[in-house]
N, C-alpha and C positions, 0 to 999 in steps of 0.2 A: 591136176592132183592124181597121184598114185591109188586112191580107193583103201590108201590103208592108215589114215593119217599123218600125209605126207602132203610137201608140195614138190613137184618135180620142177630145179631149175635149169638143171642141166645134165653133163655129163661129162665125164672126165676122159680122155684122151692118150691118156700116159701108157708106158711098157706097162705088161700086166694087164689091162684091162677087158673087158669082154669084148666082143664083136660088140659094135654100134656105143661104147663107150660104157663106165660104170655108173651109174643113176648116184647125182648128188640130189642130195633130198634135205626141205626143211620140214622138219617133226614140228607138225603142229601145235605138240605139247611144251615145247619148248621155245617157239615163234615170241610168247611175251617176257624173254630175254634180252630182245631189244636185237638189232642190227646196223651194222655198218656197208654202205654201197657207194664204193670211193672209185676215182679216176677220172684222168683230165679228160677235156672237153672233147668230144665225138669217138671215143670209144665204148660207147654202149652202156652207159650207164643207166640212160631214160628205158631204153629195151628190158635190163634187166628190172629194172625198177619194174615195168608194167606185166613183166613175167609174173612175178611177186603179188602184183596186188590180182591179178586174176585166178590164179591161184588160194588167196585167201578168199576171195570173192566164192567161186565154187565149190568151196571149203565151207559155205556159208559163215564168213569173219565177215563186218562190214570193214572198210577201208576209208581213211581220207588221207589225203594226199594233194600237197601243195603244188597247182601246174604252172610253172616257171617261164615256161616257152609255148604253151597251149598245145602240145604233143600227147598228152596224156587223155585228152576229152578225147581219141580215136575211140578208147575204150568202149566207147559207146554206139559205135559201127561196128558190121563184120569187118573183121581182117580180107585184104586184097590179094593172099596168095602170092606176093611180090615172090623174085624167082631166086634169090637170095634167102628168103626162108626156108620156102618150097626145098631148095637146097639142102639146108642147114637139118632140117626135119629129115629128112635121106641119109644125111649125115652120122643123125643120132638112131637111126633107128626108128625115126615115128613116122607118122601120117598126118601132114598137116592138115588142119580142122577150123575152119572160119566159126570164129561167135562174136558174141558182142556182151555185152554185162550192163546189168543195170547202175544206172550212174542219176545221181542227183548235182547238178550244178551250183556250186557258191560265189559269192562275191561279194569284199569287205563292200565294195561304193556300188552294188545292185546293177550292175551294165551286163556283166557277163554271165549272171545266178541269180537265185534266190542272197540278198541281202543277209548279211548277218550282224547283226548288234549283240554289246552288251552294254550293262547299266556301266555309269565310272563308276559306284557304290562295288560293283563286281568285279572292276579291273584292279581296284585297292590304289592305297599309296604308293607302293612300293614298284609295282608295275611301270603304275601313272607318272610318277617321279622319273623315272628310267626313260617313257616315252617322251617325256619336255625335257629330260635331259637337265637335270635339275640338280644344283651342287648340295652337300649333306643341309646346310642353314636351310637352303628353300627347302626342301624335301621337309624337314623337321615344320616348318610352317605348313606344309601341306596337311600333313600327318592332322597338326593343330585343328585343321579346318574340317576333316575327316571328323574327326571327334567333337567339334563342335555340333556339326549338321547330327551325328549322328545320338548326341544327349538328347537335343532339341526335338527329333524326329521329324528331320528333313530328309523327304528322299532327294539323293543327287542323280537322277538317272542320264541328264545329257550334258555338255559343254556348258548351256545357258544357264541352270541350276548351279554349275561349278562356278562361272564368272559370278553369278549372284552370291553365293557363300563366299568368295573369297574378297569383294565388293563388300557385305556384311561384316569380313572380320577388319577392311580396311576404315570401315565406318564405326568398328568400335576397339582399336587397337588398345585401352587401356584396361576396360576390363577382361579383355582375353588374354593378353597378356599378365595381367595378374592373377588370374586363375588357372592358367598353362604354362606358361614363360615368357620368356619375349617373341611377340612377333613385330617386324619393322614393314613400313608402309612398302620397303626399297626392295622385301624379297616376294608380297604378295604381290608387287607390281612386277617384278621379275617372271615370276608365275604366270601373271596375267599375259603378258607379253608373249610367251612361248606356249600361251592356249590359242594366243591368235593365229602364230605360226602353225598352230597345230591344224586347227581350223582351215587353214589356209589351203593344206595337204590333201582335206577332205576327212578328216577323222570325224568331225558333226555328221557323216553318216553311219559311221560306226557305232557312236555312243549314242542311244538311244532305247526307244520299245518300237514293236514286241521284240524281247528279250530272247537269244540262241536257249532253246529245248537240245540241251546234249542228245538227248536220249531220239534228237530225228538223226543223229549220226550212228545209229545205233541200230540199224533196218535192215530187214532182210525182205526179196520178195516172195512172192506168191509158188514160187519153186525152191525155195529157201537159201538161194543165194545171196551173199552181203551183197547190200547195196556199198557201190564207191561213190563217195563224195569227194568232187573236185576245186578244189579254191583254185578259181581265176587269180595268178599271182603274179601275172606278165606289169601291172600298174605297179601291183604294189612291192613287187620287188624295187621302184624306185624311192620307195619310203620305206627304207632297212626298218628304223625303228618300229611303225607301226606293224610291220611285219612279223618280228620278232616279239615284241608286247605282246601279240596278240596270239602267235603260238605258246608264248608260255601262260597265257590266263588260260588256253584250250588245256590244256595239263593239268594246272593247276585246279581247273574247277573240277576235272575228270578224279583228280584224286581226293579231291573234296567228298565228293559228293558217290562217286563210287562203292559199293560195298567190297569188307575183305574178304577174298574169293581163294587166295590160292594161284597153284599150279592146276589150271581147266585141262580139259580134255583139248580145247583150243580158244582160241583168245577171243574176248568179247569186243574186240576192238582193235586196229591197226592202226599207227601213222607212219606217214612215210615224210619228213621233211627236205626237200630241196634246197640247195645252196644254204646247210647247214651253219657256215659261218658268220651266215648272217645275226644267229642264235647268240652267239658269244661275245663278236670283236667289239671291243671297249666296252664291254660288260665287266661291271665293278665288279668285286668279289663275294660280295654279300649275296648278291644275284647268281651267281655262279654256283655259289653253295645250295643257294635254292636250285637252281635246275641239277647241281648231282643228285640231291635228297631225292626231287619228285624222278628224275629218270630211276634211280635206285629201289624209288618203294613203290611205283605207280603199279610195276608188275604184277604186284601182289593185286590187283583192282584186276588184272586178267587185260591189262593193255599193253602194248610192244609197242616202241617207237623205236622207228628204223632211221637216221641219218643219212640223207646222200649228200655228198662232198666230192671234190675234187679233188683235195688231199685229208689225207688223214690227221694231219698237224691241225688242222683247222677245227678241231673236235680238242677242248680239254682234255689232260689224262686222267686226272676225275672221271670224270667222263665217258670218255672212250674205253675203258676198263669194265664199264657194263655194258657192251656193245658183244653179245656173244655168237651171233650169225653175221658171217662176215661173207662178202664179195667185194673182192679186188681189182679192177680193170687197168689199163697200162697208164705209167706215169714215166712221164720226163725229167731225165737228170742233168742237164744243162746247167743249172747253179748249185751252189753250194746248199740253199735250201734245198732244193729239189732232190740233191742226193741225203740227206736227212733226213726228209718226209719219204723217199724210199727205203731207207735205213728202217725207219720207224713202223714204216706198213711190214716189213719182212718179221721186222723180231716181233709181233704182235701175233704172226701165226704159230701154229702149232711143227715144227718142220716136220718138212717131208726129204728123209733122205738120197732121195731120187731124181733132185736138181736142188740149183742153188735159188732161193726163192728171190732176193733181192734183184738176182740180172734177168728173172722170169717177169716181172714187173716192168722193167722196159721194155720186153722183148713181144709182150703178146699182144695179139693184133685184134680189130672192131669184132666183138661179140663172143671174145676170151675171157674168160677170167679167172682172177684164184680163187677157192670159194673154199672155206671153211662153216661148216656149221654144227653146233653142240648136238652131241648124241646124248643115248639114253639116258647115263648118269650127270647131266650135266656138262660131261666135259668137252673142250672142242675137237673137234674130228682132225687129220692130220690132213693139213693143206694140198689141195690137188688141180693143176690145171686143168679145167673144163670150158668145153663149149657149151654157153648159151644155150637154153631152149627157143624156138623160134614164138613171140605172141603171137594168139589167136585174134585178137581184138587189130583191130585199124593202127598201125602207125603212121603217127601224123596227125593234126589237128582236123578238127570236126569243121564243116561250113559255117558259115554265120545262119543260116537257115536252118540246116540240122540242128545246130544246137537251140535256137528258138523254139523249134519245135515240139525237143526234149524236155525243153522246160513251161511250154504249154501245159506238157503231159506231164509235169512232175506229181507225184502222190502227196505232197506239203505247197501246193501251189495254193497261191492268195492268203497262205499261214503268216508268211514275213514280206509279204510284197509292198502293204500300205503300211507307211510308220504312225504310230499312236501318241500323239502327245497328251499324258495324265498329268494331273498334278502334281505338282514334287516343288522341288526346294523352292524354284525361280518363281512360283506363284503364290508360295507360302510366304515368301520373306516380302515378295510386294505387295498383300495381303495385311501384312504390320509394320510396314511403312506406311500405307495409308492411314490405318488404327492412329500409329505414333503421331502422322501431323494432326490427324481429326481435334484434339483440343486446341492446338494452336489455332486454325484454321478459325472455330470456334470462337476464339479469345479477339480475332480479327475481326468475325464480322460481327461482335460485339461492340467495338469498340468503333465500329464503323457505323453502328446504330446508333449509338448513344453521341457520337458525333454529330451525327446531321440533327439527332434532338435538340442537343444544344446550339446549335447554329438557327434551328425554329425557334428560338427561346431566347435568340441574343440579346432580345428586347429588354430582358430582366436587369441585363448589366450595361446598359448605355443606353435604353432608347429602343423605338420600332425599328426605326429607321435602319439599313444595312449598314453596321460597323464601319467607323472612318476609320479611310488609309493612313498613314502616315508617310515620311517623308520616303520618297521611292517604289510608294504604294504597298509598304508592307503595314500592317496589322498593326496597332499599338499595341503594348502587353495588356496578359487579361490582367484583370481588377485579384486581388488576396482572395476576396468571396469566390469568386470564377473558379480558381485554382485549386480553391480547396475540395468545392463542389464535383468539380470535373474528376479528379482525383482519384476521389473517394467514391466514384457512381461507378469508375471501369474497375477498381479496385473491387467493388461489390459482384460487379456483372462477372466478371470472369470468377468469380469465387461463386456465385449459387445460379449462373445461367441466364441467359439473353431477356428474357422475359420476368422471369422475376427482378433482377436489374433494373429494368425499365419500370419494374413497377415503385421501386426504392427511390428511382431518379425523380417520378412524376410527384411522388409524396416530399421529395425535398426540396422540389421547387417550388410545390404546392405551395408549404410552408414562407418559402420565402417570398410569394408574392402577396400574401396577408399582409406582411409587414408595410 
């Protein structure tokens, strides 16, 4: 950080410039404008990214940020002085400086962090629909089931509560359907089906309690630096969807719950998401419109969400249009796409008449970039090749050990480590399934009593003796008297209770052995 509400990411290069290069700087003030940090694979994209979040970190901004490749948890060791920085800091004119930052550890499945959950009540339909992959009929059945649990006051907070609610609405498909619309047995079993799948992924450690406190993402320490928070994202980059759900519920509850703030002095919050097109592809439109809205108004809540990608195509133009801090790094034009998404990154900057930005894009090498970022009024600054500032933090992943370690010593340690299972829907609905059978159940061992009474009592209608068999050893019919008797005693017992029954029975048989 520059000390003047800046972050120093670099510096530019070009004719013109000072000795040791011109200072590209992000204004703090403007940081929850959102940004873009593009370019293919091993040209310093992760570096610059973690320029970035240290910078916001000593800025006192907390930071989270998705770690894709486990590269990012260095931040939490001194930097090693590699001789490539060393360099690069001589380069620009600095002094390279070892630190390290405070870093809190995450993990959707709790391997690599502190666990994070939230309720399905939290992740909504519309999410939850999108994570099973659910065509508009299911989805409208889900919706159903939403609204069901939630007239009733059913919490839904895990998977088990969802298979039981939607198990409920297959067990009463006719009056839900008449009082919602139709649901068919063929879409809650579709549902069901792709919760197992879900299941199957690991998401039952997701949905659950204790429930994510946004506000532990929201930390500074004890010298008033943001804490960075790092989601272990190496697993679950292999389940796009639950990845993507789950950063847009992170948004979504942020601008929920948020107060509106303004343009701050500096932002209350950063994200930084990795392999951004995981956010989008084969994202319906209706979803898509949701993440323009919340990227569009989140700002005003005092939070910047940065994109990193590889191409910039990969970013809606929705989208990508609220993206006003940009860094560039080199792209390849090999195909036709490829020279399109460079086409795309060029006329996106601000030009600089001093090269042609489109063939600076292929041309510039590991820990270059083009960087544009909005100055005072908003507007964006005029595109300028720069070098990289060298990170102070560790690149490269942390040990299995160190990171252990860290997360001994987290300040939220033992907050989200044990999961709590409360009551909610799955105990409530088998709670009145019990209720529901208790009178049957009831009417059973009624009927079961007054049985064996009359079978002591056969006497009355043939004799002491045990009832003769008939031909094949079956039972002759009972006698009209038998019949009526028998009839009318379970007819009684179940209409005023086992004991009074019994007391009706003894009195009519009373009567009939006077006779």
């Amino acid at each position: 950080m520059a000390g003047d509400g800046t972050i120093l990411v670099g510096k530019s290069m070009g004719t013109g410039a000072p000795k040791g290069g011109k200072p590209e700087l992000l204004n703090l003030k403007l940081a929850n404008r959102h940004g873009l940090v593009a370019g293919a694979t091993g040209t310093g994209k992760t570096v610059t990214l973690q320029v970035m979040a240290e910078g916001f970190s000593n800025a006192g901004v907390p930071v989270f940020a998705a770690d894709i490749k486990g590269d990012l948890s260095g931040l939490a060791a001194n930097g090693e002085g590699k001789p490539v920085f060393v360099k690069r800091a001589e380069e620009l004119g600095l002094t390279y400086e070892p630190d390290r930052f405070p870093t809190i550890f995450w993990d959707l499945f709790g391997e690599q962090g502190h666990p994070i959950r939230c309720t399905v009540t939290e992740m909504g339909p519309l999410l939850l629909a999108r994570l099973l992959e659910l065509n508009d009929t299911q989805e409208g059945v889900l919706n159903i089931a939403f609204r069901v649990a939630d007239e009733n006051q059913w919490p839904v907070i895990d998977l088990k509560d969802l298979r039981a609610l939607l198990a409920f609405c297959s067990e009463n498909l006719k009056e839900i359907s008449g009082k919602y619309g139709n649901v068919s047995g063929a879409s809650v079993g579709a549902i069901q089906r792709q919760l197992l799948m879900l299941e199957n992924q690991g998401a039952d450690k997701f949905f659950g309690e204790p429930a994510l406190d946004l506000n532990d993402f929201m930390r500074t320490d004890r010298e008033g630096r943001g804490i960075v928070n790092i989601l272990a994202a190496d697993k679950l980059m292999q389940k796009p969807r639950l990845y993507a759900s789950f950063l847009l519920w992170m948004l979504s509850e942020l601008f929920e719950h948020l107060p509106e703030v303004g343009d701050l002095d500096k932002p209350k919050l950063v994200f930084f998401f990795d392999e951004a097109h995981l956010l989008f592809n084969d994202a319906p439109k209706a979803l898509l419109d949701a993440v323009e809205q919340v990227v569009r108004l989140i700002r005003s809540k005092g939070v910047g969400v940065y994109f990193v990608t590889q191409n910039p195509l990969d970013v809606p133009e929705t989208v990508l249009g609220q993206l006003g801090n940009r860094a560039q790094h080199a792209l390849r034009a090999f195909t036709p796409r490829d020279q399109r998404a460079v086409k795309a990154a060029a006329e996106t900057f601000r030009q600089n008449p001093g090269f042609d930005v489109a063939s600076a894009i292929t041309e510039l090498g590991v820990g270059e970039a083009l960087v544009s970022f909005l100055e005072e009024k908003g507007t964006p600054s005029v595109v300028e090749r720069a070098l990289i500032a060298p990170p102070a933090g560790r690149v490269g992943p942390l040990k299995p050990e160190e990171r252990a370690a860290l997360i001994a010593q987290s300040p939220i340690r033992g907050k989200y480590d044990t999961a709590v299972d409360n009551e909610s829907a799955y105990e409530m609905l088998a709670k009145r399934k019990n209720l529901d059978s208790a009178p049957a159940e009831a009417a059973q061992q009624s009927e079961g009593g007054l049985g064996g009474l009359l079978g002591s009592l056969g006497g009355l209608f043939g004799g002491s003796s045990p009832a003769p068999q008939g031909k094949g050893g079956r039972r002759p019919p009972k006698s009209l008297t038998e019949q009526v008797v028998t009839q009318a005693a379970r007819s009684m017992a179940r209409s005023v209770g086992t004991q009074v029954g019994h007391a009706i029975l003894r009195n009519v048989l009373g009567g009939l052995m006077k006779r």
